[in-house]
C-alpha positions as CSV (number, residue, x, y, z in Angstrom):
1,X,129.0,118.6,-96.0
2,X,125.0,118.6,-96.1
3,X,122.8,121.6,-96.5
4,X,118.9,121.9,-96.2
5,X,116.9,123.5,-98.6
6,X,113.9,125.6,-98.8
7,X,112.4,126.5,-102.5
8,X,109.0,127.8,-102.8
9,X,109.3,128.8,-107.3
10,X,110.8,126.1,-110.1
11,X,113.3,129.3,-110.3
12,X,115.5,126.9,-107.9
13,X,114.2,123.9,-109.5
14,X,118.0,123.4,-111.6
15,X,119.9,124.1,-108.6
16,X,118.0,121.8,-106.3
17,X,118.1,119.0,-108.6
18,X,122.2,119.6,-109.2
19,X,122.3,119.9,-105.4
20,X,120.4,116.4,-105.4
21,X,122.7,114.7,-107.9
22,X,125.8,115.3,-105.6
23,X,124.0,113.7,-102.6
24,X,124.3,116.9,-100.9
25,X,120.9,118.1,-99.6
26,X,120.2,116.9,-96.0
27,X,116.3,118.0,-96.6
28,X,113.9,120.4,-98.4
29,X,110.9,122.4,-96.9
30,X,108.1,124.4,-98.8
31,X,105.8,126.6,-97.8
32,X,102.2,125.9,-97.0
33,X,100.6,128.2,-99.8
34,X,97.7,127.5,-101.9
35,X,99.9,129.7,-104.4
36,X,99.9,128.1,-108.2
37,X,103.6,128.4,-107.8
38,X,104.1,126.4,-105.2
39,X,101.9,123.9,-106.4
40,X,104.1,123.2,-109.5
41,X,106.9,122.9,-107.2
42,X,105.0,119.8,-105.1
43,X,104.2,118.6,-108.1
44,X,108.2,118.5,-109.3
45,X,109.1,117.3,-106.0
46,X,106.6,114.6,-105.7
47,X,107.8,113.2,-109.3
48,X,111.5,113.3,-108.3
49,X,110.4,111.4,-104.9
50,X,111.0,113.8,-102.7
51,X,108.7,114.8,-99.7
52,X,109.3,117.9,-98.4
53,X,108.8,119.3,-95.2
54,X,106.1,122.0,-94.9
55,X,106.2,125.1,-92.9
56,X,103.6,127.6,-91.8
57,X,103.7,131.0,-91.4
58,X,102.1,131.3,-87.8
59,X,104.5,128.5,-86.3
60,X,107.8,129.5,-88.7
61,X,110.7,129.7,-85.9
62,X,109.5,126.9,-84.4
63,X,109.1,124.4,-87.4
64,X,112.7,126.0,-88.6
65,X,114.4,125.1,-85.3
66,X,113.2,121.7,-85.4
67,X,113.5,121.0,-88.8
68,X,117.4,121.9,-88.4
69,X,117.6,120.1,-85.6
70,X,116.9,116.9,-87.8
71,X,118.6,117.4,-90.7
72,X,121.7,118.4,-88.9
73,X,123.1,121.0,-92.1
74,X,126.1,122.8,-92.4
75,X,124.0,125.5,-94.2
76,X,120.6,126.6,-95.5
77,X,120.0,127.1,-98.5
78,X,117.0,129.5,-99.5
79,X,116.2,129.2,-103.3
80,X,113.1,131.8,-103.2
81,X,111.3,131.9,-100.0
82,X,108.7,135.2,-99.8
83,X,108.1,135.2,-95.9
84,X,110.9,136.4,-93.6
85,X,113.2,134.2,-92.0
86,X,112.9,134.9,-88.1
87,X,116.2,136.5,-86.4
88,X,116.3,133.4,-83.6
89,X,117.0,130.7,-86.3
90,X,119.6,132.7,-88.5
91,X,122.7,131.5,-86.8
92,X,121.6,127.7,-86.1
93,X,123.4,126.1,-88.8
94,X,127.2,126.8,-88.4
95,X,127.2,128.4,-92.0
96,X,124.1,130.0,-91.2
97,X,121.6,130.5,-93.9
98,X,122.5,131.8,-97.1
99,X,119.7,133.3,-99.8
100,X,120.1,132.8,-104.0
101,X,118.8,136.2,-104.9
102,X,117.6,136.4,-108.6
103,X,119.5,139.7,-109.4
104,X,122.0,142.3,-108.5
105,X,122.7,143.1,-105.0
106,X,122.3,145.9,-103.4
107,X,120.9,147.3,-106.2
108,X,117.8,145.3,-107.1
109,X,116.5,143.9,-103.9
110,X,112.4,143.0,-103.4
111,X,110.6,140.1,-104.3
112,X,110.2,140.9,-108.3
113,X,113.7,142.4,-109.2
114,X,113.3,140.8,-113.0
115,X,110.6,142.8,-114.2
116,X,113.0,146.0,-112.9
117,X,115.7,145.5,-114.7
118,X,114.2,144.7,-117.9
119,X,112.2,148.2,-117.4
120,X,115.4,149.7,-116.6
121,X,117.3,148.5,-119.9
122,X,119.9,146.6,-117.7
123,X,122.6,145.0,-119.5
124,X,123.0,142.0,-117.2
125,X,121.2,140.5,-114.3
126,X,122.3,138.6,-111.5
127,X,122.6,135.2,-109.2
128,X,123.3,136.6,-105.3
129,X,124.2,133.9,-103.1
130,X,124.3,136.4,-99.7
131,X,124.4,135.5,-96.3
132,X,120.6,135.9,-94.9
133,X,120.4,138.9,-92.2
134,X,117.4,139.8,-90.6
135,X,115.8,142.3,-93.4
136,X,115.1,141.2,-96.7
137,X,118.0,140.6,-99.0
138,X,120.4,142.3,-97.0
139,X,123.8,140.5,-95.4
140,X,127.3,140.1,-97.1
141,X,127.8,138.6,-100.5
142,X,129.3,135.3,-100.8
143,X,129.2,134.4,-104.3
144,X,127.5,137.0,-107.6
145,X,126.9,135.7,-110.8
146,X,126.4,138.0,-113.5
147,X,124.2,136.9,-116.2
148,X,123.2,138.7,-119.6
149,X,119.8,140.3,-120.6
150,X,120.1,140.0,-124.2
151,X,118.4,143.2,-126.5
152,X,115.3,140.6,-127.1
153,X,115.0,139.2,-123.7
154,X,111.7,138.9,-121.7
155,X,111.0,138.3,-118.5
156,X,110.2,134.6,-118.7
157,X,113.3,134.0,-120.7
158,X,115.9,136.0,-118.5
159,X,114.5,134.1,-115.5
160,X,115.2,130.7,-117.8
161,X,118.8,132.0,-118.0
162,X,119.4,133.0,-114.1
163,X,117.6,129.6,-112.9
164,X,120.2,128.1,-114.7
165,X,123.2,130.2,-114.2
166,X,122.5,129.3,-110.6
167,X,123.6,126.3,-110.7
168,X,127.3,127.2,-111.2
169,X,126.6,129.5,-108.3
170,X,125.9,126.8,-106.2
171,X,128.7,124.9,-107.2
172,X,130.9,127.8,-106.7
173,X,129.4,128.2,-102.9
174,X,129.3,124.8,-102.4
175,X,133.2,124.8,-102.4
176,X,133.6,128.3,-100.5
177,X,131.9,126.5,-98.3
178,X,134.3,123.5,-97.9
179,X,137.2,125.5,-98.0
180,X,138.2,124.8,-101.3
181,X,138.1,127.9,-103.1
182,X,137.7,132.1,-101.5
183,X,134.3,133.5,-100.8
184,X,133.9,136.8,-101.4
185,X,132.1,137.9,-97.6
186,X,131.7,141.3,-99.4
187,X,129.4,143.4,-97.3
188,X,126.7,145.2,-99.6
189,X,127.1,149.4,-99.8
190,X,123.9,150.2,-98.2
191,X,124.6,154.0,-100.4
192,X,123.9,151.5,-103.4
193,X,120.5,149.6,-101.5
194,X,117.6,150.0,-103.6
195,X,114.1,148.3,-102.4
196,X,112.0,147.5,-105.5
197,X,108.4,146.7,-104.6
198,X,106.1,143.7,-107.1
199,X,104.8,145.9,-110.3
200,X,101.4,146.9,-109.8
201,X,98.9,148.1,-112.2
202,X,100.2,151.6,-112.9
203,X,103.6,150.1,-113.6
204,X,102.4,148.0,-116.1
205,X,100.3,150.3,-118.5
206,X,102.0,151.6,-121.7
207,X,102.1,155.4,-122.1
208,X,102.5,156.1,-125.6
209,X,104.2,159.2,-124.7
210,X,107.5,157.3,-124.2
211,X,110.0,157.0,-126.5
212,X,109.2,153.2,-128.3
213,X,112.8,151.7,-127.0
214,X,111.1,152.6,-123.4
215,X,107.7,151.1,-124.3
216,X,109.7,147.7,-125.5
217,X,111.4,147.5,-122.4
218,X,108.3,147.6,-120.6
219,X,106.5,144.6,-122.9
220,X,109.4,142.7,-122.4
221,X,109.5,143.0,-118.5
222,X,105.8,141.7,-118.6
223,X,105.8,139.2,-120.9
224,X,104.8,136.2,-120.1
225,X,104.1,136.9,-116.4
226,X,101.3,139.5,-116.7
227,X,100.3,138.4,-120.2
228,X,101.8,141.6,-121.4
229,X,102.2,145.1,-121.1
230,X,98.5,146.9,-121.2
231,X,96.5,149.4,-123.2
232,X,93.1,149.6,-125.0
233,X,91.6,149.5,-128.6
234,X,88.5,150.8,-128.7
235,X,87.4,150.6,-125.2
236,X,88.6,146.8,-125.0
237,X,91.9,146.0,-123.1
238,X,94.9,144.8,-125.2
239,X,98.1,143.2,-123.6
240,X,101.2,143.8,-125.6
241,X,103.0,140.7,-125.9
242,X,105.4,142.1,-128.7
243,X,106.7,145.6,-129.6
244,X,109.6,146.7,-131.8
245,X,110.9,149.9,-132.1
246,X,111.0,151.3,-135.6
247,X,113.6,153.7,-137.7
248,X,111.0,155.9,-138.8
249,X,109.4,159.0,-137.2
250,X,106.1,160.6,-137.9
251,X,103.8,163.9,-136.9
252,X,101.2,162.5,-135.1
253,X,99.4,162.1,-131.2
254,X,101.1,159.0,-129.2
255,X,99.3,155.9,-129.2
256,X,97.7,156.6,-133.1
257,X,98.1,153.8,-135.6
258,X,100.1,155.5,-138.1
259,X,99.7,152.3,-140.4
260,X,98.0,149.5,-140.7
261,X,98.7,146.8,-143.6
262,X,96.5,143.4,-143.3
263,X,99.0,140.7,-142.9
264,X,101.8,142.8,-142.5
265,X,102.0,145.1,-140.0
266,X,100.8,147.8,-137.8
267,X,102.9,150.8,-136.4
268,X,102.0,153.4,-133.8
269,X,103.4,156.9,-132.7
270,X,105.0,157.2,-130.0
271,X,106.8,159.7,-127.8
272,X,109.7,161.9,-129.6
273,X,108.0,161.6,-132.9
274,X,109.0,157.3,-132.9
275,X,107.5,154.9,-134.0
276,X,106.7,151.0,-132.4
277,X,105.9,148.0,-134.7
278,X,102.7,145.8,-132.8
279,X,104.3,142.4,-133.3
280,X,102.1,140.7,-130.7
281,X,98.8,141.2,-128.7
282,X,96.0,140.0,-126.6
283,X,92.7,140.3,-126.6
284,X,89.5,138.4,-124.9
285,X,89.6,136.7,-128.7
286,X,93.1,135.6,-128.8
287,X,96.6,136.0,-129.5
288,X,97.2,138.2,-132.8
289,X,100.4,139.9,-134.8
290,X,99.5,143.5,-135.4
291,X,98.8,142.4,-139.4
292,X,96.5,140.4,-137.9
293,X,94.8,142.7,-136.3
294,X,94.7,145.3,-139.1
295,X,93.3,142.5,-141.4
296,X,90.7,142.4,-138.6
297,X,89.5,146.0,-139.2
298,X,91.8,148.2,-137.1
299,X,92.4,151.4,-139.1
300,X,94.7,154.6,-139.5
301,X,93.9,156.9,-137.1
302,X,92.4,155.1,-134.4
303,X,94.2,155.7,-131.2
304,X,95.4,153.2,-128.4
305,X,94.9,154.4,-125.1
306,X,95.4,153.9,-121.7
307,X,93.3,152.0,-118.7
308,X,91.8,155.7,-118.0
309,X,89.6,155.2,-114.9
310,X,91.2,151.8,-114.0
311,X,94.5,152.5,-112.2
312,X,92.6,152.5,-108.9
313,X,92.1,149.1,-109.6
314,X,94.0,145.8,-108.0
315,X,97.4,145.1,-109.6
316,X,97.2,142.8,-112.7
């Protein structure tokens, strides 16, 4: 049995290479972005020897149909792929094409379904290996991986965890697929279906007005990929790399720094009357704990904020 692969993020990197090990992958395609992303993946493809085979948007049914046609695969394999797969093509291979979806299904479909979860305090994730239908992420489940997000987890480490939790996915399809072992053909409960949309700027500022466990969920979800959850000090924007909910509560306005020890520390008030430890922020100066920063000047009393007058603007 051969497959064909398309993989447009080093999400699928682990899988891919696994799949190359066992002499399994017929061909690989990428698509013809000029997205950072994908250029990491050329570059990981070129320096395992690989060529790939590049598809445009405009001509996408065609360049599938052909490429199939030479490859010859029992399946597709889509390991991250943001344009749609046209209807025509679906059924070419005789086990059709089948997606890795980076979360749980139906629950968390869209193209950023990490970030979501984290927000949502989730206590696991997902690998979905799902037969491909014609709308995004829908189609029967073959093969569902759960996969832990730890109380400390951020976004870039929870992804590090699913890219490699995919690969016993794979392996696990891989012999549905030959008839050695049950797939589970379990069609998703549209009831369940949630679309998430990518984060945009709204979804990423912190409103001190939520309870700090809420607010660490949020600075988790964005860090690394945004740089962090934002806010302002003193007119300048800050990303929140860092946050930690704290035992004590106080009387004071959300987002006021309710203490501020050089070296040590710096807590702020936050909804209910909590309180949030700083650990780790950004600013155009650099990367600083929250003793840091108080060391730097920031005092008792002063008040983080949010981007007021800057949610109109593009996403971060």
């Amino acid at each position: 049995m051969r497959v064909s692969v398309i993989i447009s993020s080093l999400l699928g990197w682990p899988l891919l290479h696994d799949l190359l090990s066992q002499g399994v992958v017929a061909g690989v395609a990428v698509p013809v972005t000029g997205s950072e992303e994908n250029g990491r993946v050329n570059e990981v493809l070129a320096q395992a020897g690989l060529t790939p085979h590049r598809l445009t948007r405009k001509g996408l049914a065609a360049e599938l149909a052909a490429w199939i046609a030479a490859t010859q695969p029992t399946a597709v394999l889509v390991l991250t792929f943001s344009w749609r797969i046209p209807a025509a093509v679906l059924g070419l291979p005789p086990q059709g094409f089948i997606n890795f979806h980076f979360a749980a299904l139906p629950g968390y479909r869209g193209p950023e379904p990490t970030f979501w979860q984290l927000r949502h305090g989730e206590p696991a994730g997902a690998v979905t290996a799902h037969r491909m239908a014609e709308d995004f992420d829908t189609g029967p489940v073959l093969v569902a991986t759960p996969v832990p997000i730890g109380p400390h987890d951020t976004h870039g480490l929870h992804r590090a965890q699913l890219a490699l939790a995919a690969v016993g996915t794979g392996r696990q399809l891989l012999a549905g697929l030959r008839g050695e072992a049950p797939l589970l053909e379990q069609p998703q409960d549209e009831a369940q279906a949630r679309y998430w949309p990518r984060p945009t700027l709204p979804d990423l500022v912190l409103d001190w007005q939520e309870p700090a466990e809420s607010l660490a969920r949020l600075v988790r979800a964005a860090n690394p990929w945004n740089r962090g959850a934002l806010t302002t000090l003193r007119g300048q924007l800050l990303r929140v790399l860092s946050l930690s909910p704290r035992p004590e509560t106080v009387e004071a306005a959300p987002g006021t720094i309710v203490l501020a020890a050089p070296g040590q520390a710096l807590l702020v008030a936050c909804g209910a009357g909590q309180v949030a430890q700083l650990d780790m922020a950004v600013l155009e100066e650099g990367y600083f704990t929250g003793g840091q920063l108080a060391g730097m000047g920031v005092q008792v009393g002063e008040v983080l904020e949010p981007l007021a007058g800057q949610l109109r603007a593009a996403p971060a």
